[in-house]
C-alpha positions as CSV (number, residue, x, y, z in Angstrom):
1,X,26.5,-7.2,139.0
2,X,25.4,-9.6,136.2
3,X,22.0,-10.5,138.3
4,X,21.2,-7.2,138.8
5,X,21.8,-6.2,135.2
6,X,19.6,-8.9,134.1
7,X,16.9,-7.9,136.8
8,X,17.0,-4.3,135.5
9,X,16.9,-4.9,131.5
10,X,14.1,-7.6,132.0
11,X,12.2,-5.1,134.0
12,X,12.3,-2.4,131.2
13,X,12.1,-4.5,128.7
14,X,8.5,-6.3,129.7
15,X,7.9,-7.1,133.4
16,X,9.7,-7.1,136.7
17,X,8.1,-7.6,140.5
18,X,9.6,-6.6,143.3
19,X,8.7,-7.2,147.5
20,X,8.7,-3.8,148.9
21,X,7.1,-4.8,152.4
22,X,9.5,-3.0,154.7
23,X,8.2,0.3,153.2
24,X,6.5,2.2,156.5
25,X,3.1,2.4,156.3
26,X,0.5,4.4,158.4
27,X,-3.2,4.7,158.4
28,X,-4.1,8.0,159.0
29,X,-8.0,8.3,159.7
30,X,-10.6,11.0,161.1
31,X,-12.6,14.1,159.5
32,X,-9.4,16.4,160.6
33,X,-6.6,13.9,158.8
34,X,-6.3,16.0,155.3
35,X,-5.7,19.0,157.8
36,X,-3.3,17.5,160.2
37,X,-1.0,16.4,156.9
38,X,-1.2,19.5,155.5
39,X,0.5,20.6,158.6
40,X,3.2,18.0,158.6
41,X,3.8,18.0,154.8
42,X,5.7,20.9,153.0
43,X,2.9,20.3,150.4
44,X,-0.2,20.3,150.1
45,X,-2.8,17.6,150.8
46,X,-6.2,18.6,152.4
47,X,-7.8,19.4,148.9
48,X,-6.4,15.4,147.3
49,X,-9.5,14.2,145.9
50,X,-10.5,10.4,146.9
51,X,-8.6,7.9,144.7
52,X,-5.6,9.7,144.3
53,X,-1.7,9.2,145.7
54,X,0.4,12.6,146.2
55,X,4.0,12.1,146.8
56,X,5.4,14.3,149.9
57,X,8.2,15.8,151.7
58,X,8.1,16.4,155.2
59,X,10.4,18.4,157.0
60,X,12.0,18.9,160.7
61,X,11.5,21.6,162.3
62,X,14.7,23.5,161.5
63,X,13.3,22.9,157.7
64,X,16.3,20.0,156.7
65,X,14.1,17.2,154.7
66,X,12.7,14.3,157.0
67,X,11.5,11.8,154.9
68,X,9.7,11.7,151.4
69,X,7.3,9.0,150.6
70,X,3.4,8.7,148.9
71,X,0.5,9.4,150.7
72,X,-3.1,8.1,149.2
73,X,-6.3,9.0,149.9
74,X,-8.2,5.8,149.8
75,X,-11.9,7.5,151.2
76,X,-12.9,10.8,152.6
77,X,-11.8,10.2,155.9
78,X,-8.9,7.1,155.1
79,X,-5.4,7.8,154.3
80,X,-2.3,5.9,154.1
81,X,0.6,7.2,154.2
82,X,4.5,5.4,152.8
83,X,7.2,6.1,154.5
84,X,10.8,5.1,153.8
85,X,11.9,2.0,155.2
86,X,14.8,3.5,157.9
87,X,12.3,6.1,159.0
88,X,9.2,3.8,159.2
89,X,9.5,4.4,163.4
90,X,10.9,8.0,163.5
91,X,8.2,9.6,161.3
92,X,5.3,7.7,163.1
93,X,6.9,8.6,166.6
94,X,6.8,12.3,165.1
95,X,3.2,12.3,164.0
96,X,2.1,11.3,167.4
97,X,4.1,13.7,168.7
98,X,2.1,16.0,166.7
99,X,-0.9,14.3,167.1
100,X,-0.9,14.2,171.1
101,X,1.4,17.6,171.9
102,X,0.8,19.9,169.3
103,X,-2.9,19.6,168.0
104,X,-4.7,17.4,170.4
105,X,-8.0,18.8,169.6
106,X,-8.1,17.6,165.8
107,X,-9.7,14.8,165.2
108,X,-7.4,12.3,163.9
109,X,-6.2,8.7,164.7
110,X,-2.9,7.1,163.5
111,X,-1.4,3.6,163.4
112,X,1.6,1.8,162.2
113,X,0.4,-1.3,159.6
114,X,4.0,-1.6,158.2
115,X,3.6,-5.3,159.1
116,X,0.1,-5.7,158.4
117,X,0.1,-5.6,154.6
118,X,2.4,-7.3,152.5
119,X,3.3,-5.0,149.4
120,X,4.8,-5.8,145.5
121,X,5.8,-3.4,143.2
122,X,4.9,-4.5,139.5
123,X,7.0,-2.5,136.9
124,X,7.3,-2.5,133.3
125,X,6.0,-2.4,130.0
126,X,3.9,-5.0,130.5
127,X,2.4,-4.5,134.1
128,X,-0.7,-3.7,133.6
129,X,-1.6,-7.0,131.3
130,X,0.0,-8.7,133.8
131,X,-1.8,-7.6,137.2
132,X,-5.1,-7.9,134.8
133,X,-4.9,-11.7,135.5
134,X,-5.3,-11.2,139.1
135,X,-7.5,-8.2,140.2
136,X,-11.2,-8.2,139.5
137,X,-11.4,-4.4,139.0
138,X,-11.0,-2.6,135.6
139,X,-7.4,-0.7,135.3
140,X,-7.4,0.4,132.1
141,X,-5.6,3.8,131.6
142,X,-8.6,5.4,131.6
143,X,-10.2,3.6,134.8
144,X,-7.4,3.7,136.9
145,X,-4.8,6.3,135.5
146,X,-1.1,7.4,137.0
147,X,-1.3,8.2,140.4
148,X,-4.8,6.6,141.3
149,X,-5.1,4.2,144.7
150,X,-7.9,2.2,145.3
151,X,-9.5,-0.3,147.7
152,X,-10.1,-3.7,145.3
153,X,-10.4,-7.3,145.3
154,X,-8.1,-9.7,143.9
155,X,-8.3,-13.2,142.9
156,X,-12.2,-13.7,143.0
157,X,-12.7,-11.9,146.6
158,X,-9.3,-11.3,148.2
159,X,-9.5,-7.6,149.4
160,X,-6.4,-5.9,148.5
161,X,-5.0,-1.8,148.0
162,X,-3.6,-1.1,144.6
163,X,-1.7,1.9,143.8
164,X,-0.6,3.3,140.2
165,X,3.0,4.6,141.4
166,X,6.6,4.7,140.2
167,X,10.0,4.1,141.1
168,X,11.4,2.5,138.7
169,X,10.1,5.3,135.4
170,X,8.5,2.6,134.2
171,X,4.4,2.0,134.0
172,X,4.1,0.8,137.6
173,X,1.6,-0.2,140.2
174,X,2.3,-1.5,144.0
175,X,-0.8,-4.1,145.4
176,X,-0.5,-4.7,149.1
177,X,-2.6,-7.4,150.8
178,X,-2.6,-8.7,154.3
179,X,0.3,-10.2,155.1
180,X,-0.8,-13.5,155.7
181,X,-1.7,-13.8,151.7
182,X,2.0,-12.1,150.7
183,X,3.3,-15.3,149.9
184,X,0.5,-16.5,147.9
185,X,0.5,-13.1,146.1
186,X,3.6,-12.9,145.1
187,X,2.9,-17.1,143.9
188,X,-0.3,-15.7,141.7
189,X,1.8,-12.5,140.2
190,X,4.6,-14.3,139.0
191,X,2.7,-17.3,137.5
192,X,0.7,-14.5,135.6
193,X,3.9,-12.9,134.8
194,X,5.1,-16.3,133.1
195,X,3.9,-14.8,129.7
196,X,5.9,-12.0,129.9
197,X,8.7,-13.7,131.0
198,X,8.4,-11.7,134.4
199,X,11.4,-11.4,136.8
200,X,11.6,-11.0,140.4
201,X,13.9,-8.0,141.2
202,X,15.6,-7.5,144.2
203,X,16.2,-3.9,145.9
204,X,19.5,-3.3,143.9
205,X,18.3,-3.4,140.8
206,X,15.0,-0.8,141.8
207,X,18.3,1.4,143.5
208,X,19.5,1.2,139.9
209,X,16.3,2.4,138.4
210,X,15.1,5.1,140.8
211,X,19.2,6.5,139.6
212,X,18.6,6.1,136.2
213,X,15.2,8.3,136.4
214,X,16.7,10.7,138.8
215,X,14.9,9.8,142.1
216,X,16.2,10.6,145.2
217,X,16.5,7.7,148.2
218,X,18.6,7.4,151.5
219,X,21.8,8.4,150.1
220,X,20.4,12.1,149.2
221,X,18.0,12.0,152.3
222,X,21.0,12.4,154.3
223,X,19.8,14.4,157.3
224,X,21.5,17.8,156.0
225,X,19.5,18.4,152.6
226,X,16.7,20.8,152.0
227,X,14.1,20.3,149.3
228,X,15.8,23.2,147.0
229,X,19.4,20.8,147.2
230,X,17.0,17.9,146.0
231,X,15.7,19.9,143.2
232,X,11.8,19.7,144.8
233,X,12.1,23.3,146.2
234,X,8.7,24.1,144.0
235,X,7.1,21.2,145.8
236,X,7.1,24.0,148.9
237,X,3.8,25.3,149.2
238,X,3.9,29.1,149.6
239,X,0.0,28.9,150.3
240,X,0.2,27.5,153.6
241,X,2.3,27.1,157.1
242,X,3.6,23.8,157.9
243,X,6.2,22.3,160.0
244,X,9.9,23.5,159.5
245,X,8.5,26.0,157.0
246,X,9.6,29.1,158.6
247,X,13.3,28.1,159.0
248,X,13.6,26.1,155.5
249,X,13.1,29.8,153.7
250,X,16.7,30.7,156.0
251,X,19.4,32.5,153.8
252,X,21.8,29.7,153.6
253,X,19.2,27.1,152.8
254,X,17.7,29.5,149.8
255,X,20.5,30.9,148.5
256,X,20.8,30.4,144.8
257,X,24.5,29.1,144.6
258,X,23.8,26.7,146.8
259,X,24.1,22.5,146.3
260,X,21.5,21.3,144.0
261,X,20.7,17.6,142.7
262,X,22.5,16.7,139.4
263,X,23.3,13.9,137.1
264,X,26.6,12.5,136.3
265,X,28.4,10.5,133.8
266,X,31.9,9.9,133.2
267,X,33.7,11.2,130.0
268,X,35.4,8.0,129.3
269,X,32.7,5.8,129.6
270,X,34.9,2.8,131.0
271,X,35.8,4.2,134.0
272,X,33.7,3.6,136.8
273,X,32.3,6.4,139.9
274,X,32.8,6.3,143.1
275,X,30.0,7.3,145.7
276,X,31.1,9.8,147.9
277,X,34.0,11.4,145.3
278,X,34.4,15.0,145.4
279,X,33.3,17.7,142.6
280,X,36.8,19.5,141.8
281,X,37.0,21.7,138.9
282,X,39.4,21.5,136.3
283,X,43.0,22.2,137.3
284,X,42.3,23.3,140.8
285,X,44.0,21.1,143.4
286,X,41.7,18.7,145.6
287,X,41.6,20.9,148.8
288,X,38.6,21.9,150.7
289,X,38.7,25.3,149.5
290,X,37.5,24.2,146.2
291,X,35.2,21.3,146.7
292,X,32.2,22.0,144.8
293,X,30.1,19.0,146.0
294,X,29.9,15.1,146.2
295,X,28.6,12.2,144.3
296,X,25.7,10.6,146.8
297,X,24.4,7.5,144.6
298,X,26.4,5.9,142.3
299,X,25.5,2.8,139.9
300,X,26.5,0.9,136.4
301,X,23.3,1.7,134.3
302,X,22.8,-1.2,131.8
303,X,20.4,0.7,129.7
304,X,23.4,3.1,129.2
305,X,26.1,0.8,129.3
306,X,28.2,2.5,131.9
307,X,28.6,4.3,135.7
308,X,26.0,7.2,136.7
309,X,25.8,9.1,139.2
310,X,23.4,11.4,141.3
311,X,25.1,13.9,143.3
312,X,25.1,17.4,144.5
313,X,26.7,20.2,143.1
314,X,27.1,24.2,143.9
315,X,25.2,25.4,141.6
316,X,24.6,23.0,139.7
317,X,21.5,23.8,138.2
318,X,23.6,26.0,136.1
319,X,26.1,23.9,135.3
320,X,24.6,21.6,132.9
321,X,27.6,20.2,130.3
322,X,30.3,21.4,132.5
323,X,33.1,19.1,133.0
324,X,35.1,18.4,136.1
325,X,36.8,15.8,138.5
326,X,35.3,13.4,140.3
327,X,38.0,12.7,143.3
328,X,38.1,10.4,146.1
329,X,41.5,10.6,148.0
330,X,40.5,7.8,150.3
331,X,40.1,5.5,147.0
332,X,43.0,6.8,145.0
333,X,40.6,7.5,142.3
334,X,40.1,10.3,139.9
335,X,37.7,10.3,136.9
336,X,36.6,13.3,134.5
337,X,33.0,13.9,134.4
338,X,30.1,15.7,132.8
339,X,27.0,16.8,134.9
340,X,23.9,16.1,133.5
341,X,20.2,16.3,133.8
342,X,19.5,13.7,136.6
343,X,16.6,12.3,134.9
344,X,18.8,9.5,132.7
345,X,16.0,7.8,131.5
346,X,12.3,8.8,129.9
347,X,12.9,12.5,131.4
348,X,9.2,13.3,129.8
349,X,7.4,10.6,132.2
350,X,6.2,8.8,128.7
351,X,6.7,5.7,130.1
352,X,5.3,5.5,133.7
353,X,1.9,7.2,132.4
354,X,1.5,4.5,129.6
């Protein structure tokens, strides 16, 4: 744990850079592409404007979540779309699917560059003076603000994609090049990280900062959540059909008791969480009858100096401050909680708009 403590600290303390190449990615091109992803997003995306990255959910057809990931609008007719590492293949075999079977007339091409570019995430206080030393373009706040993608150069003439994006809450970019540069890149970022005392950070520590800002990753993508259970249910657009629309507004997947994303911490802040313990309240035995949830993601926060958790929770938008039992019978383990907001750190989005 100590490296990836160190990882995570030095990364919201100044600058941290981390290789997030497996992350799918698809070029999506052709005058119908902002329509055709408006059909196979829950939200919408044919009116992004050029130079901007919208983050979306797409869902099955029986309206459980797919995948999430960013999609960026490089030019009128060029997207790219991210897609979560595991689901790279599944969502690109289901947008041709769509492509070829559904809507063959629109006019839209798609292919898989996942290992055509090689990608690095650059996160911290100090990113942006950092990635200054390498790309040629302005990326001031002002020129290039949260959320912005571009086509640039880097190092003198070296075409390259940059986009202003977070995981981590921190101020946050990710520059891809063509893979054959990668290692160079990541050679010329961390020699202009040397001022900042820049670390590399491995995919641990970024799992311990998309907790601590209360994103959600494979462990609440678990093939059985709905965008209301991840708390994105607003994300929904109620202007426009889309696939698995119809059967995500189903009673059971609405209904308002139902599980919703939450935060948790332990009372005793030296007793650790276990992923996968059950929500029991207080005094009720650890039966099924009164299992109120499970913790999906659970990590030892530095910043806060102890175990936190993401997990979902009947109702548990409404049960902010309650406290109850975290237990895992397989484990042995029991530990009093409190649920939270899952947002643990910079819940106003100070930091990654910088």
């Amino acid at each position: 744990r100590q490296s990836v403590d160190r990882e995570v600290l030095a990364t919201r303390a100044s600058a941290g850079i981390c290789d997030v190449t497996t992350l799918g990615k698809i070029d999506i091109q052709g005058k119908d592409a902002g329509a055709f992803l408006n059909r196979v997003y829950a939200n919408t995306f044919a009116t992004l404007p050029v130079g901007k990255v919208r983050y979306g959910l797409m869902l099955r057809e029986d309206g459980i979540v797919m995948d999430d990931g960013t999609t960026a609008r490089l030019a009128e007719d060029e997207w790219v779309m991210t897609t979560t590492t595991a689901n790279a293949v599944p969502v690109f075999r289901h947008l041709e699917f769509c492509r070829q079977c559904l809507w063959p007339d629109m006019d839209v091409q798609l292919i898989s560059t996942t290992e055509a570019w090689a990608q690095f995430s650059v996160a911290g206080p100090n990113a942006r003076r950092l990635l200054e030393k390498v790309v040629d373009q302005d990326i001031s706040d002002a020129a290039f603000p949260y959320m912005a993608c571009a086509n640039i150069t880097v190092c003198g003439g070296l075409r390259a994609r940059l986009f202003r994006i977070s995981f981590s809450g921190e101020l946050a970019y990710e520059i891809a090049v063509p893979t054959r540069y990668g290692d160079a890149m990541i050679r010329a970022l961390m020699k202009a990280g040397e001022e900042f005392d820049a670390v590399a950070y491995g995919t641990e520590a970024l799992g311990v900062m998309r907790v601590e800002k209360g994103h959600v990753a494979g462990n609440e993508l678990n093939g059985q959540s709905t965008a209301l259970n991840m708390g994105l249910g607003k994300m929904v657009s109620k202007k426009k059909d889309a696939i698995g629309m119809v059967l995500s507004q189903r009673e059971g997947m609405v209904a308002k008791d139902g599980l919703r994303l939450v935060g948790v911490k332990p009372v005793d802040p030296s007793q650790p969480l276990t992923a996968g313990s059950h929500f029991i309240a207080m005094g009720k035995p650890a039966t099924a009858a009164h299992d109120d949830g499970w913790l999906t993601s659970v990590v030892y926060s530095p910043h806060l100096g102890h175990s936190i958790a993401l997990g979902y929770l009947k109702d548990g938008s409404a049960r902010m401050g309650e406290r109850l039992r975290t237990v895992n019978l397989l484990k042995k383990t029991e530990v009093e909680v409190e649920i939270v907001s899952p947002h643990f750190i910079d819940p106003e989005g100070e930091r990654l708009r910088a």
